[in-house]
Structures are given as structure tokens and as C-alpha cells.
N, C-alpha and C positions, 0 to 999 in steps of 0.2 A: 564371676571370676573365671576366666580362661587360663587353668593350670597346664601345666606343661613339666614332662619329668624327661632329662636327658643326662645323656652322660657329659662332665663337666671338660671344659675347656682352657686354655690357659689362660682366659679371661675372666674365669670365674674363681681364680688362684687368691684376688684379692678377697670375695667375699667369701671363700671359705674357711682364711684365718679368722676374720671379723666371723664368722660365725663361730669356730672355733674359739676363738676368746670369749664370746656370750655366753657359750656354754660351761666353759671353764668358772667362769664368772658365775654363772647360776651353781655349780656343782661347789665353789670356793663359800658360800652364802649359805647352803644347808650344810655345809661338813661339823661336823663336830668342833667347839676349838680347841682341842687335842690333837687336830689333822693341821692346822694352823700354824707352824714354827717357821716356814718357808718364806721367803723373801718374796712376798706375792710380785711385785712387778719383774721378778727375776723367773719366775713362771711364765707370769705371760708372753716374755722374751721368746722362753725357749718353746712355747704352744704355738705362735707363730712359726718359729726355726721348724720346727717337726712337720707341722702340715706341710710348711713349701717344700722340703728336702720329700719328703714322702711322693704327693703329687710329682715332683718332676721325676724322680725315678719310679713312677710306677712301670707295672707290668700289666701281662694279662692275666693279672691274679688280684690285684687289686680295680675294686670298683668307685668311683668318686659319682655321686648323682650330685646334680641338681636341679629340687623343686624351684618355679619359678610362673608369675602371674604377667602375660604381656611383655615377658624379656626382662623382669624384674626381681631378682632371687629372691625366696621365698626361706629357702633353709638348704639342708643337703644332707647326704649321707655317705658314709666311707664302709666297704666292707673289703675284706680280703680271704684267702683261702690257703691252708697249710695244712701240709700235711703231717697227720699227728703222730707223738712216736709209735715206733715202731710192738715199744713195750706196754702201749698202755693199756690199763686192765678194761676199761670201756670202750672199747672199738680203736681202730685204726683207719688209716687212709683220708680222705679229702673232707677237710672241716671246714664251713664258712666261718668268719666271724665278722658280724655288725660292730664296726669299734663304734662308730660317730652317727647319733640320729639327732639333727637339730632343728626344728622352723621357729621361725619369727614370732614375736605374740599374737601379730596379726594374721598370722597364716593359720594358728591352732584352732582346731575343731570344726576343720572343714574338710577333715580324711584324708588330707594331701599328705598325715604319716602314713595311713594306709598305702596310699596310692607308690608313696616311696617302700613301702615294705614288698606290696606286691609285684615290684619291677626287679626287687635285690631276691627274693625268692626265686624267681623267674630266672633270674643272673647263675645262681646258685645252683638249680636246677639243670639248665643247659652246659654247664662247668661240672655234670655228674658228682655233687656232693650231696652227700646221705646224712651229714650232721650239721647242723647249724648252731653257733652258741653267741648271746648276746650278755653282756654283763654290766646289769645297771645297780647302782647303790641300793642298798639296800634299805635306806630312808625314803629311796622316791619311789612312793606307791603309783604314782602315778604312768610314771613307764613299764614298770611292772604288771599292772593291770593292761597296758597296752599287749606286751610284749605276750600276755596270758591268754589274752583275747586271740591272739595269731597265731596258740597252739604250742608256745614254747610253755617246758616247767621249770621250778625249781630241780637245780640239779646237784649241785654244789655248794657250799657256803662256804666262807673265808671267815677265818677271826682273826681281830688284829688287836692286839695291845700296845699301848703307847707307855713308854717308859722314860 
């Protein structure tokens, strides 16, 4: 497998809704059905609307990868960088954040998250940012374990109740 990690292009605008929708799609399948009241295909609408508007107006603050085998996408990654208030009791100034890490089924378990991690670190890095924060569900052990393995902890929790 001849992987290859770049930064994404307006040709790759198509498969990073379709990945964006996969993922949505995997996270709409483990949710609770208590998260479920949403007009799913009116979701997907708008998870397409978001990535394109996003993508075209990035900046140099937003990062879009994508993994890919032979010129063939493999998955991708979205991070961005802001900076945090002013007020906050945990640090201040230049945060990354990972929103979107997605590959193909075929693409899984052959490092190529790694390989996307260590290029958005690398991103991150060179962008002089001290904090990093990625926020996955907290059903999926399985990013979790990844995200653990790369040095991030648990930092925060969220409770939500549905009413």
C-alpha cells in the first residue's frame, strides 16, 4: 500500500462529504435512541451543507488532510485552531482542535490514523499551539484508546439529559 498524506484540494471536496456522511452515519448507529428525534435525512443535508461551506471558506487556521492509496482517498481529517477566551480558568491563547478523523474500513489498521495524527501535530506545532483538544463520544472506546495512545487525557466530561 503506497499511502500518501496531503493537504486536501477542491477535488477532494466530493469525498470529504461522503466521508463526512459515513461518519455521521457510524456515530447516528451507536447513539443512544434518545439522541434520535432528528429528521435524519435532514441531517445529512445539512453535514454535507457544513463541510462544503467550511472547506471553501477556510483559512490558515483551518487544516483539511487527506489520507489516500495510489490517488485514491482513503479517509481525511479536519482540525482548526482558536483562540481560547480570554477568561478561561485552564489556559489561554492558541488551541487546536481535531473536529473530523475518518478512514474507510479498508483503510483501518494499517496506521494511516497515525500517520494522519502525526502530520496534524506536526500542523499544530508549527502554528505555535500549546493545547490540543479532540472530543470523541464517549461510547466509542475505540477512538479513545487511540486518541490515549497519542498522549491526549481525559479532560472534561459532558452530561446531557434528554427530556
Amino acid at each position: 500500500m503506497r499511502i500518501h498524506i496531503r493537504q486536501a484540494e477542491e477535488r477532494d471536496l466530493e469525498h470529504i462529504v461522503s466521508f463526512s456522511k459515513k461518519l455521521s452515519d457510524f456515530n447516528w448507529e451507536n447513539h443512544s435512541p434518545a439522541c434520535k428525534y432528528d429528521d435524519y435525512e435532514l441531517v445529512m443535508q445539512a453535514v454535507g451543507k457544513k463541510w462544503q461551506a467550511i472547506f471553501q471558506n477556510k483559512d490558515e487556521n483551518i487544516l483539511f488532510l487527506v489520507a489516500e492509496n495510489d490517488q485514491k482517498p482513503l479517509g481525511y481529517l479536519v482540525a482548526r485552531i482558536y483562540e481560547e477566551d480570554r477568561a478561561a480558568d485552564a489556559g489561554t491563547g492558541r488551541v487546536g482542535l481535531i473536529e473530523k478523523l475518518f478512514l474507510s474500513e479498508e483503510a483501518r489498521g494499517d496506521s494511516l490514523g497515525q500517520k494522519l495524527m502525526d502530520e496534524v501535530m506536526g500542523w499544530f506545532q508549527s502554528k505555535d499551539v500549546r493545547r490540543v483538544r479532540v472530543e470523541p463520544y464517549a461510547w466509542n472506546e475505540r477512538a479513545k484508546a487511540f486518541y490515549e495512545k497519542n498522549g491526549f487525557m481525559e479532560y472534561s466530561v459532558v452530561f446531557e439529559k434528554f427530556i
